[in-house]
Every structure is written in C-alpha cells, then in structure tokens.
C-alpha positions as protocol buffer text, in pm:
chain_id: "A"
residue {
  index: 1
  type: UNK
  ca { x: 537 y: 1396 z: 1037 }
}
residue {
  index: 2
  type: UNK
  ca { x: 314 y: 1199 z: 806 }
}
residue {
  index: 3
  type: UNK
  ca { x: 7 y: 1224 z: 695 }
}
residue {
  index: 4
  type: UNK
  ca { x: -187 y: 903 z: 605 }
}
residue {
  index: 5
  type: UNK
  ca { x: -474 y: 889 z: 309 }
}
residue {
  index: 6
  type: UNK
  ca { x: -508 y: 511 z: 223 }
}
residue {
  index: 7
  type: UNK
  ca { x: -422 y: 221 z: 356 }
}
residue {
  index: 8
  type: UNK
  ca { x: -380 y: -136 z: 165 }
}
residue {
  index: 9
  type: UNK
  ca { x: -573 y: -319 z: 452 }
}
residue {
  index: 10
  type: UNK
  ca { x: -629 y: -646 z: 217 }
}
residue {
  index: 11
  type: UNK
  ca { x: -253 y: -632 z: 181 }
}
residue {
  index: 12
  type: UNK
  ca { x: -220 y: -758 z: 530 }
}
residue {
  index: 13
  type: UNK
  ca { x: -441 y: -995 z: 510 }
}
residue {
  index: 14
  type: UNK
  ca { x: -378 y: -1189 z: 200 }
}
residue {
  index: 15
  type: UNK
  ca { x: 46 y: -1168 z: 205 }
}
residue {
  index: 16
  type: UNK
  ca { x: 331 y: -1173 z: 472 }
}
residue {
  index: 17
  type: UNK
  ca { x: 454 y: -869 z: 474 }
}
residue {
  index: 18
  type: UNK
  ca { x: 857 y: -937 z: 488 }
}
residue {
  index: 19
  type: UNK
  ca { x: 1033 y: -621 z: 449 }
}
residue {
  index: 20
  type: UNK
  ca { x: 862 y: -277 z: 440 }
}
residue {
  index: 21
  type: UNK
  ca { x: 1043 y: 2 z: 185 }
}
residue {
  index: 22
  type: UNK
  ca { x: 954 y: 405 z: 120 }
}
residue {
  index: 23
  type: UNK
  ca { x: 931 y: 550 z: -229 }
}
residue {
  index: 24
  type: UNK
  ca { x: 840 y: 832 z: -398 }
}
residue {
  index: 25
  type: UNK
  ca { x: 554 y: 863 z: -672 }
}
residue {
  index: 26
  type: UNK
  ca { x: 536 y: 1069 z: -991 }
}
residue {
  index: 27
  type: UNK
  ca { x: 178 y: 1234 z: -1018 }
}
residue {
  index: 28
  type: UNK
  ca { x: -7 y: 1492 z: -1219 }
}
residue {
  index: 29
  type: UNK
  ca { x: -193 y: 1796 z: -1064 }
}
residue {
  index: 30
  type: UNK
  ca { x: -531 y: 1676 z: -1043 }
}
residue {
  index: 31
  type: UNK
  ca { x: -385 y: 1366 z: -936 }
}
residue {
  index: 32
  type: UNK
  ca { x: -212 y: 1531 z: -611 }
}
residue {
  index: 33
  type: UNK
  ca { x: -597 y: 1715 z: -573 }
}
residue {
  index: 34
  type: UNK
  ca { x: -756 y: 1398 z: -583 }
}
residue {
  index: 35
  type: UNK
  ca { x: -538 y: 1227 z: -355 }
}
residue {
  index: 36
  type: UNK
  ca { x: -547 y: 1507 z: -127 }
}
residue {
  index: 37
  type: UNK
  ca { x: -912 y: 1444 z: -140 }
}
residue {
  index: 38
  type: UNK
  ca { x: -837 y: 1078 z: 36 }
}
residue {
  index: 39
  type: UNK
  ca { x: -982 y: 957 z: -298 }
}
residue {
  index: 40
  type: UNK
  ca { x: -718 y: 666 z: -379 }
}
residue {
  index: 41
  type: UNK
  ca { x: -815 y: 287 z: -355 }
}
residue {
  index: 42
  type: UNK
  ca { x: -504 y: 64 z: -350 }
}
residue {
  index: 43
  type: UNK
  ca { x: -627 y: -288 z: -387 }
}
residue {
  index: 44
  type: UNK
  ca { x: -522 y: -499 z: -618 }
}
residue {
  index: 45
  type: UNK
  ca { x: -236 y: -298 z: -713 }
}
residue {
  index: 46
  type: UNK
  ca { x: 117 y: -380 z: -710 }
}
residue {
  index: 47
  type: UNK
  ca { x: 462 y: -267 z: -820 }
}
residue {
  index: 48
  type: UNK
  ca { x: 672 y: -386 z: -1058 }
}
residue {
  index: 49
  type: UNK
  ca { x: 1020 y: -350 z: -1193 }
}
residue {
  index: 50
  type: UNK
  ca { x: 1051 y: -308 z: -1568 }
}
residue {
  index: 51
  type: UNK
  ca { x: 1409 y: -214 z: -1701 }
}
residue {
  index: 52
  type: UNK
  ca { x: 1566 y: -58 z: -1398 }
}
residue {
  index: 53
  type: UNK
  ca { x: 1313 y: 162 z: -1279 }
}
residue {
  index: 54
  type: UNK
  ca { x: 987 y: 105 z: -1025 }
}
residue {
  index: 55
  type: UNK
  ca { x: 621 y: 106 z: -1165 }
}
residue {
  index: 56
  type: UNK
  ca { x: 298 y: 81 z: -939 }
}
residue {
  index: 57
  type: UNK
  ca { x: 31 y: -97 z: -1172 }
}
residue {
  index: 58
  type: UNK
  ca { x: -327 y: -84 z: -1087 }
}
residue {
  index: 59
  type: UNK
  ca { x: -367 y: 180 z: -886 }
}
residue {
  index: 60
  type: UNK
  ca { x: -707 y: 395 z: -876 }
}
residue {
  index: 61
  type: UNK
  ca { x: -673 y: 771 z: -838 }
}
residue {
  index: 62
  type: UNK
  ca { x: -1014 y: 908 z: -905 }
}
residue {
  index: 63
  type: UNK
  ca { x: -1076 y: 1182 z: -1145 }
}
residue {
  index: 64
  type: UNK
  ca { x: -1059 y: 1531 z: -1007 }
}
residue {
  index: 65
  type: UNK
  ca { x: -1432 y: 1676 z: -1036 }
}
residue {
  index: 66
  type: UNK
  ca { x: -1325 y: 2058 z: -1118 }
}
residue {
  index: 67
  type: UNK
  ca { x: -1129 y: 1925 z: -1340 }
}
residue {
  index: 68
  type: UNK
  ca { x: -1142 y: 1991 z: -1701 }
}
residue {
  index: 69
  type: UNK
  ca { x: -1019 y: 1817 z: -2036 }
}
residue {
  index: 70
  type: UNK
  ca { x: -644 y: 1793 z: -1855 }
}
residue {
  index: 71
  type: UNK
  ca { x: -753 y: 1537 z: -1625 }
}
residue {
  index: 72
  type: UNK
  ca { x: -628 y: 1203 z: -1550 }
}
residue {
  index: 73
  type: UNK
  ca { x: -665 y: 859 z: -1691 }
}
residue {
  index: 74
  type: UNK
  ca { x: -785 y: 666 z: -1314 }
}
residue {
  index: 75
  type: UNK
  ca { x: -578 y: 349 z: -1352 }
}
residue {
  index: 76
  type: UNK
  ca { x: -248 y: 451 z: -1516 }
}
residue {
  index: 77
  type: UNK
  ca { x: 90 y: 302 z: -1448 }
}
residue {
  index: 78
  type: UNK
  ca { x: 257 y: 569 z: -1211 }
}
residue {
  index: 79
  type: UNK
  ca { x: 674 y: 572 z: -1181 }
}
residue {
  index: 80
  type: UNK
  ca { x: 800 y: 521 z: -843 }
}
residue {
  index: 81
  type: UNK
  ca { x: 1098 y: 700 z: -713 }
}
residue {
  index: 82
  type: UNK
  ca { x: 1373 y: 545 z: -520 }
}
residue {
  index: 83
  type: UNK
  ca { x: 1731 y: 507 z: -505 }
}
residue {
  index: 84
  type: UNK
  ca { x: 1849 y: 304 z: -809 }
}
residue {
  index: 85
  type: UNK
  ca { x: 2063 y: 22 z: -612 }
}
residue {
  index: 86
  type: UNK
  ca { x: 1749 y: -28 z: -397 }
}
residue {
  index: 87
  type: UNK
  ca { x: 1572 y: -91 z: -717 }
}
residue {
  index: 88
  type: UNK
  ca { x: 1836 y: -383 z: -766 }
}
residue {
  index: 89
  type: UNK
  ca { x: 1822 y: -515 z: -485 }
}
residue {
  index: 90
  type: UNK
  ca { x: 1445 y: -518 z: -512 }
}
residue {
  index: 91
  type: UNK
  ca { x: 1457 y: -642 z: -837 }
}
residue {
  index: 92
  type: UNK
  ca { x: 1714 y: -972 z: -771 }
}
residue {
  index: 93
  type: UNK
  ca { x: 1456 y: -1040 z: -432 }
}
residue {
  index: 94
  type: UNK
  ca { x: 1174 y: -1083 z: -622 }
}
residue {
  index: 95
  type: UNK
  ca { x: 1282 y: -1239 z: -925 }
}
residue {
  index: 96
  type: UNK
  ca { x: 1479 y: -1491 z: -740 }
}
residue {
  index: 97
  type: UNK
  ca { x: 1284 y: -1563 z: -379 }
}
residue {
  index: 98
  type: UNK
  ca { x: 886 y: -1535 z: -491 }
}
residue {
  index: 99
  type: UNK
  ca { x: 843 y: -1206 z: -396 }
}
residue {
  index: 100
  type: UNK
  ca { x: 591 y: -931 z: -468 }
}
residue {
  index: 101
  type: UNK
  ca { x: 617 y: -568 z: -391 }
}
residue {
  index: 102
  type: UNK
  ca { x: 231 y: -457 z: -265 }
}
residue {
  index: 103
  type: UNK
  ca { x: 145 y: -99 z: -181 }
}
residue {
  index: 104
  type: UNK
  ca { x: 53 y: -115 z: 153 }
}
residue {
  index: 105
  type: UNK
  ca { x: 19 y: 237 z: 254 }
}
residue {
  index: 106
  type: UNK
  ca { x: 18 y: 599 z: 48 }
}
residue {
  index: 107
  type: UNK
  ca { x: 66 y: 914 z: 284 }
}
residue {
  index: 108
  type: UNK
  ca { x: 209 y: 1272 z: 286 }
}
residue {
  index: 109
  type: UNK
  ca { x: 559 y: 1332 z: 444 }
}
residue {
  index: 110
  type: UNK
  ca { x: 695 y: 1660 z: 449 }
}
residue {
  index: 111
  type: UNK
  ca { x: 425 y: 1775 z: 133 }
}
residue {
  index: 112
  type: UNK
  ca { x: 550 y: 1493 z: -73 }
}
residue {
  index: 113
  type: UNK
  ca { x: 289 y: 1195 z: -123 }
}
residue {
  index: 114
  type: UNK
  ca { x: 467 y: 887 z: -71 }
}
residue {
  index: 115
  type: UNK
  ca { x: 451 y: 492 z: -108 }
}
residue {
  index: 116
  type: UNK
  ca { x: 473 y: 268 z: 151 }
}
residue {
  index: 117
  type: UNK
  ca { x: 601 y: -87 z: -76 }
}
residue {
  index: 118
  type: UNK
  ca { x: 565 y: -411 z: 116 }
}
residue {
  index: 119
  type: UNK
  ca { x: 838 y: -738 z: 2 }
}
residue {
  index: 120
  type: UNK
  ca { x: 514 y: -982 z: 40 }
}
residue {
  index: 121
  type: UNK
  ca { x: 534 y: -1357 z: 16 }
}
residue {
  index: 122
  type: UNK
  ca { x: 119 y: -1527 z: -21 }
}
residue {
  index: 123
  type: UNK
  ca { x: -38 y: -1637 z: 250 }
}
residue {
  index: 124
  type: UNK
  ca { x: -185 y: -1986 z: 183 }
}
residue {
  index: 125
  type: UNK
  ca { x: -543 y: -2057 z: 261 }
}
residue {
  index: 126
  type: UNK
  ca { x: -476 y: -2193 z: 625 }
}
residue {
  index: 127
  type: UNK
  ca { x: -236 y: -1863 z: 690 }
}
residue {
  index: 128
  type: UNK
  ca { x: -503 y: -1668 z: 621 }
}
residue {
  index: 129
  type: UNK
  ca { x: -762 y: -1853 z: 882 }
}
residue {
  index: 130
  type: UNK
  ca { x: -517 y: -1856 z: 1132 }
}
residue {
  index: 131
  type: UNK
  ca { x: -471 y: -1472 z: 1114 }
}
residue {
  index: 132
  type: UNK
  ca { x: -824 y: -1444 z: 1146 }
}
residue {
  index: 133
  type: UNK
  ca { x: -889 y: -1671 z: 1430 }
}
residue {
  index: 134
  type: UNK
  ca { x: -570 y: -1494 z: 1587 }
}
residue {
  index: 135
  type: UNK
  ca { x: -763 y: -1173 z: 1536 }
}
residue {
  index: 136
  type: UNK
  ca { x: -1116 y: -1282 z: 1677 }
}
residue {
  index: 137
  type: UNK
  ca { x: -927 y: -1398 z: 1966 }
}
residue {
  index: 138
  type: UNK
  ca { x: -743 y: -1066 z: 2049 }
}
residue {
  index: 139
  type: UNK
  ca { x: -1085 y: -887 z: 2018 }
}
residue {
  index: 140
  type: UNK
  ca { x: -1270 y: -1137 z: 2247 }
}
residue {
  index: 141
  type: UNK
  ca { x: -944 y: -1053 z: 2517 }
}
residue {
  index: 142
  type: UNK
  ca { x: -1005 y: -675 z: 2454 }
}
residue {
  index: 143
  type: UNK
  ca { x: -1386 y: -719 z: 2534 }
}
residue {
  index: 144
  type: UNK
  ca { x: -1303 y: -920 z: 2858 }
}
residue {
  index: 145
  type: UNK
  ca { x: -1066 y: -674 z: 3005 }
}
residue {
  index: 146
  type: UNK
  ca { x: -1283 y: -382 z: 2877 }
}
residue {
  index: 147
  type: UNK
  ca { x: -1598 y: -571 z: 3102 }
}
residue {
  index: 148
  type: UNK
  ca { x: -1410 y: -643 z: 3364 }
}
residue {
  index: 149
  type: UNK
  ca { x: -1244 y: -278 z: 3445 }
}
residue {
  index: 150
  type: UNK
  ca { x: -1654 y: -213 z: 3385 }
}
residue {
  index: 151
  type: UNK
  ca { x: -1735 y: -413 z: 3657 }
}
residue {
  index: 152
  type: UNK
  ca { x: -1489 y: -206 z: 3916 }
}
C-alpha cells in the first residue's frame, strides 16, 4: 500500500519515460515532517550517479515551521538507496545511451518515503505537441461519450 505526496507531472511531459525504478531516500526529521506535510516540489530535479552511489539533486523539501535551529537546508543533495548492481547498471545506461534518471514520483510504502526514478530520454519539440494534441483529443472523446450517456 502506498501512499502518494508529489508527483513529477512536468516529467511526463518534457521526457519519455523508458524504464521506471524504486529507491529509497536518506532524510532528516523535519525533512520526513515536511514531506509528510505534502510539502515537496520535484521539478527540475534529477538524480545522478557520482562514485558508485545515487544522488537526487535539486530537490525542494520545505522547511519544517515548528522547527527550530536543527532544520533543514531546502535544496540539498539527498542519497538515494538502492541495490548497488542496480546502481551499475544505471550508471553504464546513462552514460552510454543519453539517459537521465528524473524523479517522477515520491510516496510512502510501508512508512518508508520512497522515490519513484524514471530512465528518461528528451522529448523534442514536435514530441511534446504531439502529446498534447494526443491529450486534447482524448479529453474531447471523454466529453462526447460523457454528453451522449447525458442525452439517454
């Protein structure tokens, strides 16, 4: 059971999302109370691999309000836990194919906050129209089918 607080919406629309991977991420307290809080804004963040282990750049926790001098820095470099062969294999994908590991998704599973990581390949300019005229014309189909069961 999972419990979802952000999600990386301009993720989907500005990358091809290839391959979608779970991780684990290091926090402080008043981290953890802030993101319990739903207070976590993951755009323009992305993860990186730096000498064998995973690091989430960019990343905006905001600062717990009862907090007190102990409190967090809002964009700090967290750690992100997985399995260290998965980290290789991550780390040989992107540094050979293009590839960039995007947050697309941070939730609760079990009590543990966790990291959805997207493999993402850019979208070019015409990808990105496409999707949205794609989009436009699912939610004109919705509309139709919604008026017509209306009209019964």
């Amino acid at each position: 059971m999972e419990q979802l607080i952000s999600r990386n919406r301009k993720a989907y629309h500005d990358y091809h999302i290839e391959e979608t991977y779970e991780a684990g991420i290091v926090l402080t307290g008043t981290e953890v109370k802030s993101v319990r809080g739903a207070r976590v804004n993951l755009r323009d963040s992305y993860a990186r691999v730096e000498g064998g282990e995973l690091f989430l750049f960019n990343m905006h926790i905001s600062p717990y309000e009862p907090g007190n001098r102990f409190n967090h820095e809002p964009r700090r470099t967290r750690k992100l836990l997985m399995h260290k062969a998965e980290i290789g294999r991550l780390a040989g994908t992107v540094q050979q194919k293009g590839y960039t590991l995007v947050p697309l998704k941070i939730y609760f599973r079990r009590g543990l906050v966790k990291v959805e990581l997207g493999l993402a390949r850019g979208k070019r300019l015409y990808d990105k129209r496409r999707s949205i005229a794609e989009r436009d014309q699912q939610r004109e189909m919705g509309r139709a089918v919604k008026e017509r069961m209306q009209d019964r």
